[in-house]
C-alpha positions in Angstrom: -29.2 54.9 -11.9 -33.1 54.1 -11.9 -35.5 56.4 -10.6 -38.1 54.1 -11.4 -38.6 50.2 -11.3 -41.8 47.9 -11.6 -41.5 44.4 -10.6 -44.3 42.3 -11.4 -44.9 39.3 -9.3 -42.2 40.2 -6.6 -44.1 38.9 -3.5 -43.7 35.5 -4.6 -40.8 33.3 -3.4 -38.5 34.3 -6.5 -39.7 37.9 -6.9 -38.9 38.7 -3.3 -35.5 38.3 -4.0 -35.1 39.8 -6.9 -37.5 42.7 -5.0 -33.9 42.7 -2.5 -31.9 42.7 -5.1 -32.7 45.8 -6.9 -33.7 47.3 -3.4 -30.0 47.0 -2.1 -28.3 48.3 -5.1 -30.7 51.5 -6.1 -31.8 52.2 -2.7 -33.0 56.0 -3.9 -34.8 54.6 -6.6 -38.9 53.8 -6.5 -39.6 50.6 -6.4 -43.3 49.6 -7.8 -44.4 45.9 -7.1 -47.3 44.9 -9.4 -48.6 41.5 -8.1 -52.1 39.7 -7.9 -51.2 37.9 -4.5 -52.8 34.7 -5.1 -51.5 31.4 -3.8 -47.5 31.9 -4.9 -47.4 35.4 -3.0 -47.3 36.4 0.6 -46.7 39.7 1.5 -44.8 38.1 4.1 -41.9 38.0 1.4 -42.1 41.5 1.5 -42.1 42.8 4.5 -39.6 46.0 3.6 -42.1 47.5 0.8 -44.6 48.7 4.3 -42.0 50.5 5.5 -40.4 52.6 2.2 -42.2 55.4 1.4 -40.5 55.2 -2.4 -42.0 51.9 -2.7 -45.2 50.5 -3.7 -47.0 47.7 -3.5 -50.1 47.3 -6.6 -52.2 44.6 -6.1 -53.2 44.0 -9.5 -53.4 41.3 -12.7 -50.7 42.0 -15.3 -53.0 40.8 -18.0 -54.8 44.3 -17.1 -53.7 46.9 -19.8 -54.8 49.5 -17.6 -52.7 48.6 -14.4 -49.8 47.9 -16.4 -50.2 51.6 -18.1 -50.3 53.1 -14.9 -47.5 51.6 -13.3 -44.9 51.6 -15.9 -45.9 55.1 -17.0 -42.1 57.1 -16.6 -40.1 53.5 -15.7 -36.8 52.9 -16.5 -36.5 49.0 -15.5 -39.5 47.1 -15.8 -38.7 43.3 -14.6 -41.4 40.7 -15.3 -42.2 37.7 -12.7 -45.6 37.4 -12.6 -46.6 33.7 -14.0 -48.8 31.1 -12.9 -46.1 28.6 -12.5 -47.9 25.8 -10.4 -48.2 22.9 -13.1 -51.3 20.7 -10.8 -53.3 23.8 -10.8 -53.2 24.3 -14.2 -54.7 21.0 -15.0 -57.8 22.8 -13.4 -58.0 25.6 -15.2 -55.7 25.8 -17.9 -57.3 29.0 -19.6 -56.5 30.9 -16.9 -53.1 30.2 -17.2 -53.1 30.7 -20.5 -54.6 34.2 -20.2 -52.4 35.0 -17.5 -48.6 34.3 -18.6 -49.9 34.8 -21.6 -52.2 38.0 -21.9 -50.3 38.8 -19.2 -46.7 38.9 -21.0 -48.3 40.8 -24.2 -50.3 43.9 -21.9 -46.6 44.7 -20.5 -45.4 44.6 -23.3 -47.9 46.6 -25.0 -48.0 48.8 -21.6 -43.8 49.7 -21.8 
């Protein structure tokens, strides 16, 4: 049993279900979803998380040590998703992608 899991980047298409998923088989435990809800999420994916009080929604970057600090803090399943995945956007601005799925990866790691 988990009492507490983070999911980051579970309001996109792929995180949603995985967000089911874990919300079917450990329905007692909280859920916390840590996403920045940029173009690949819709809280649409989600619509389950407004109605569970043991669930949370964070609308946050992973790349923030802080955020990941806080919502990790006592976790027993921490399941990362959140990546800029969308390969013509990154022609734009690769450095953000970089520092996202990158810097991103290493401050929940450093966070668990």
């Amino acid at each position: 049993m988990f009492n507490k899991i983070v999911i980051t980047g579970a309001a996109g298409f792929v995180g949603s279900h995985v967000y089911d998923h874990f919300r079917g088989i450990y329905p007692k435990s909280e859920i916390i979803i840590l996403d920045k809800m940029t173009y690949a999420a819709d809280i649409r994916n989600i619509p389950d998380i407004l109605q569970n009080s043991e669930h949370t929604l964070v609308v946050g970057d992973v790349s923030n040590l802080d955020i990941c600090m806080r919502v990790t803090k006592n976790a027993n399943l921490v399941i990362h998703l959140a990546a800029e995945s969308h390969v013509d956007n990154s022609f734009g601005n690769s450095m953000e992608f970089t520092r996202s799925n990158t810097l991103g990866t290493h401050a929940l790691m450093e966070a668990c």
